[in-house]
C-alpha positions as a Markdown table, in Angstrom:
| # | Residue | x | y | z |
|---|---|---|---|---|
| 1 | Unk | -3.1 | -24.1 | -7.9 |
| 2 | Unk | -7.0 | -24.3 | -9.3 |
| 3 | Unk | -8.7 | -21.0 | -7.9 |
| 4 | Unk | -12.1 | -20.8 | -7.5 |
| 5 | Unk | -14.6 | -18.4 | -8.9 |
| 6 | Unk | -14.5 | -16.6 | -5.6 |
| 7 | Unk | -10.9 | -16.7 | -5.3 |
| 8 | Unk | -10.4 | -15.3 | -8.7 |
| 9 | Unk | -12.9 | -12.7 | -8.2 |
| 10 | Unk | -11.4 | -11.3 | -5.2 |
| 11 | Unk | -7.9 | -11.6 | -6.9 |
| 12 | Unk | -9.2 | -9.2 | -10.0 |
| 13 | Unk | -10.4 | -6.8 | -7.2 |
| 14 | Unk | -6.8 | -7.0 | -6.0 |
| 15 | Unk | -5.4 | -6.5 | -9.2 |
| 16 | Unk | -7.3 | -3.2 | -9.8 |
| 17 | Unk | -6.6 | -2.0 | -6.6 |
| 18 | Unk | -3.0 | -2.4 | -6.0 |
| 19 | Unk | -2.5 | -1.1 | -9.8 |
| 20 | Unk | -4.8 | 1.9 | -8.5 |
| 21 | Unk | -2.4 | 2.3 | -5.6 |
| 22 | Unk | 0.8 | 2.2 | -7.3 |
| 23 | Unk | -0.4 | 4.6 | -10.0 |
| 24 | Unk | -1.6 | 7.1 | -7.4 |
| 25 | Unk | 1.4 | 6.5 | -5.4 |
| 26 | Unk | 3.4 | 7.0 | -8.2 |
| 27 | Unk | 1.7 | 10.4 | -9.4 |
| 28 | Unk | 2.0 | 11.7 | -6.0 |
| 29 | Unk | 5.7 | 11.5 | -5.7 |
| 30 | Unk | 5.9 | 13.7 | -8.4 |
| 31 | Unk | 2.6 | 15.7 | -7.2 |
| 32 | Unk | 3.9 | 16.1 | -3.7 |
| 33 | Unk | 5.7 | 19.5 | -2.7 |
| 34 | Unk | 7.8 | 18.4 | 0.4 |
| 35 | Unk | 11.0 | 15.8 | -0.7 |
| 36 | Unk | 10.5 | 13.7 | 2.2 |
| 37 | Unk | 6.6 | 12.6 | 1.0 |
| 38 | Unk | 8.3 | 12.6 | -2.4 |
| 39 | Unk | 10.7 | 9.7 | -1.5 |
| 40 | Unk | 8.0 | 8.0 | 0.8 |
| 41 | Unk | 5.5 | 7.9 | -2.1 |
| 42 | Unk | 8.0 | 6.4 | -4.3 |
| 43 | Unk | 9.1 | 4.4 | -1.5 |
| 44 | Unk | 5.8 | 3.2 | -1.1 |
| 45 | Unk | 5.2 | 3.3 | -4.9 |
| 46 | Unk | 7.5 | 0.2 | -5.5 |
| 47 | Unk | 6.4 | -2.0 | -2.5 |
| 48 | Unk | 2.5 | -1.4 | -4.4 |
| 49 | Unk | 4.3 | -2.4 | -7.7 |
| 50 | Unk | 5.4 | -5.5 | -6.1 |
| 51 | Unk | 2.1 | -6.3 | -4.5 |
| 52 | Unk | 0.3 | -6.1 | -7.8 |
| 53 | Unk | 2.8 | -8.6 | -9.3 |
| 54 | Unk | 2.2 | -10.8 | -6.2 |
| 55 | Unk | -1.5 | -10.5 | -6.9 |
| 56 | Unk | -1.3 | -11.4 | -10.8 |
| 57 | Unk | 1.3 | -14.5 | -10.0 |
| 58 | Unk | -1.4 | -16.0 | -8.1 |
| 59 | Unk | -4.1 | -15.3 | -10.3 |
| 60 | Unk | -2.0 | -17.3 | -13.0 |
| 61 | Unk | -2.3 | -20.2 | -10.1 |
| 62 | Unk | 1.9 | -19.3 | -8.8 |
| 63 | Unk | 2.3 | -18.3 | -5.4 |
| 64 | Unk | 5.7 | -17.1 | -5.0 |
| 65 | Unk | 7.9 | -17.4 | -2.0 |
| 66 | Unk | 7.5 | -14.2 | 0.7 |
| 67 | Unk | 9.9 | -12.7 | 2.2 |
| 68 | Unk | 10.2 | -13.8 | 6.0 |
| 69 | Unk | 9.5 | -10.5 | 7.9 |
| 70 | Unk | 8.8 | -7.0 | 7.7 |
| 71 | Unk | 11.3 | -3.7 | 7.5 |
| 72 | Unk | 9.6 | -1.7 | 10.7 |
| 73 | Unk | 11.7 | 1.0 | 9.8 |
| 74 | Unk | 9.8 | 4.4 | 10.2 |
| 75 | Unk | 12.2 | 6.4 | 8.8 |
| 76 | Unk | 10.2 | 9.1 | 7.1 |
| 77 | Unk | 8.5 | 9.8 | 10.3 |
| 78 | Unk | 9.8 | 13.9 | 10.1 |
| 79 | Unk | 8.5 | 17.0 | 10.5 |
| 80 | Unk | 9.4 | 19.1 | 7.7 |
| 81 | Unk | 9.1 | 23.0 | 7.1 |
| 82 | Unk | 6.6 | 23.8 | 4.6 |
| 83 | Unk | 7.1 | 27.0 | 3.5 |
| 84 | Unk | 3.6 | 28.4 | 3.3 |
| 85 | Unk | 0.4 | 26.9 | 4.4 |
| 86 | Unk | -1.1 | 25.6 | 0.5 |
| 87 | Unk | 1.9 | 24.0 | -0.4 |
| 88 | Unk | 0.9 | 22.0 | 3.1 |
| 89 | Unk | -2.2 | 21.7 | 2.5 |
| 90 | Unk | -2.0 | 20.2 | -1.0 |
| 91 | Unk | 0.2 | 17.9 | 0.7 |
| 92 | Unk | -2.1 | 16.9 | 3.7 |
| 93 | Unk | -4.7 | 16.4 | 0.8 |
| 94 | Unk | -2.2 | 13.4 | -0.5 |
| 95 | Unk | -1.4 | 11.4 | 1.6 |
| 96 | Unk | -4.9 | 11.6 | 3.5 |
| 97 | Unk | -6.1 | 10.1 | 0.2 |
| 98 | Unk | -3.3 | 7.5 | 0.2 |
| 99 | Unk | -4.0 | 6.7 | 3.7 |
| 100 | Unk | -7.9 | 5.9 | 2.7 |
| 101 | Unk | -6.7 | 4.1 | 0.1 |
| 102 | Unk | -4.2 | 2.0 | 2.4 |
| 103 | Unk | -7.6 | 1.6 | 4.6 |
| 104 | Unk | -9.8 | -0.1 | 1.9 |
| 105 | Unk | -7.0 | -2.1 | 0.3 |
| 106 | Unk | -5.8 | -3.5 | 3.5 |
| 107 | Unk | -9.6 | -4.4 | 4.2 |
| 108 | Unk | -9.7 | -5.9 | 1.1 |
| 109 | Unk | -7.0 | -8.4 | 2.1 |
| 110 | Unk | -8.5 | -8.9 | 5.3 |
| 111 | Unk | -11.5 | -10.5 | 3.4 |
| 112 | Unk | -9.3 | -12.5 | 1.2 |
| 113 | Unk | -6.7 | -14.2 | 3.4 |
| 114 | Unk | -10.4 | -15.7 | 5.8 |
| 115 | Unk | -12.0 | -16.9 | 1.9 |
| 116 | Unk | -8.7 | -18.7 | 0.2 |
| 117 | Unk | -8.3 | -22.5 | 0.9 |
| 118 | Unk | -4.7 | -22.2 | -0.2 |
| 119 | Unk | -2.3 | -22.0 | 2.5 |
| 120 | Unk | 0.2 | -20.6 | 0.8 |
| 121 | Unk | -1.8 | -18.5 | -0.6 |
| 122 | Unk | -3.6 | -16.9 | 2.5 |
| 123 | Unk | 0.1 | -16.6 | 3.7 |
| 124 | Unk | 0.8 | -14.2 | 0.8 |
| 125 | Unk | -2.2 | -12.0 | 1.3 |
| 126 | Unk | -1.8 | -11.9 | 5.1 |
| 127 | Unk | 1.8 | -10.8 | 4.2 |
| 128 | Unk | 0.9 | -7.8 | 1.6 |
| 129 | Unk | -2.2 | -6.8 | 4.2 |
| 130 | Unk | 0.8 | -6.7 | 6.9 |
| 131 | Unk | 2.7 | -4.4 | 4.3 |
| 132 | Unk | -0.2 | -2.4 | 3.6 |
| 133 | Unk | -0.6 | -2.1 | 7.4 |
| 134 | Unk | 2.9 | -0.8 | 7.5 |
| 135 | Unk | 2.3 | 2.3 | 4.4 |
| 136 | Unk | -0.6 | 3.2 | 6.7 |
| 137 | Unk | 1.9 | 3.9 | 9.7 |
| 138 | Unk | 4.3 | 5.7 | 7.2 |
| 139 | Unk | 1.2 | 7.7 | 6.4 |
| 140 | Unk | 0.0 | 8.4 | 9.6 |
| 141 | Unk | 3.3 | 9.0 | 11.2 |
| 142 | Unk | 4.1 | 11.5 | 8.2 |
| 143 | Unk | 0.8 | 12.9 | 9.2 |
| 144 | Unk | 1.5 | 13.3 | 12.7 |
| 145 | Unk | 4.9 | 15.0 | 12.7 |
| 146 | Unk | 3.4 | 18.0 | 10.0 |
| 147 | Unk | 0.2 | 18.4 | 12.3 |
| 148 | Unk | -1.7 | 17.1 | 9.4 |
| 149 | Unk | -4.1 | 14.3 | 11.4 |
């Protein structure tokens, strides 16, 4: 697959993005005071991971074969007892940062899957957005159970 100058700039964004996301999502597990946002973040971490390689695959002109799918599983939709209010609160302050970030990156992808002429391709990045989607409902639903949102 031949990329254009478009496509390829979009991808890069991608790239830096989902590399952003991983690394914060990967910082925060270890930040993160409560275990359940722990092994959400890490949870969450990994799917990022896999997005960025996605993302590079096609910049080197592969598209790989996704999954067929989604896990709707909202398992780590909990309320959990925080034990004083800062350790929530430097909680709520993570993942309301990772759920911006979901926000922008899954924007991101909405402007990519409408500008690729690759079917494949746009199926890929609609598939990550759909994922990205997903983290965002984690996030929120995390959010909702703690009274954080």
């Amino acid at each position: 697959m031949t990329l254009t100058q478009k496509e390829n700039t979009l991808l890069q964004d991608l790239k830096s993005q989902e590399k952003l996301c991983y690394e914060k999502y990967s910082k925060y597990s270890k930040d993160a005071h409560a275990e359940e946002l722990k092994s959400l973040f890490g949870e969450i971490a990994a799917a990022e991971k896999s997005h960025y390689d996605t993302v590079c695959s096609i910049l080197q002109g592969t598209v790989p074969q996704m999954p067929t799918g989604l896990n709707a599983s909202n398992k780590f939709c909990c309320k959990v007892d925080y034990p004083n209010e800062a350790t929530k609160n430097a909680d709520q302050f993570l993942v309301s940062d990772m759920l911006a970030m979901e926000k922008h990156v899954s924007s991101l992808y909405d402007t990519s899957v409408f500008e690729f002429s690759d079917p494949q391709a746009r199926r890929a990045l609609n598939h990550i957005q759909s994922e990205e989607q997903q983290h965002g409902e984690k996030l929120y639903a995390y959010m909702s159970q703690n009274s954080m949102y």
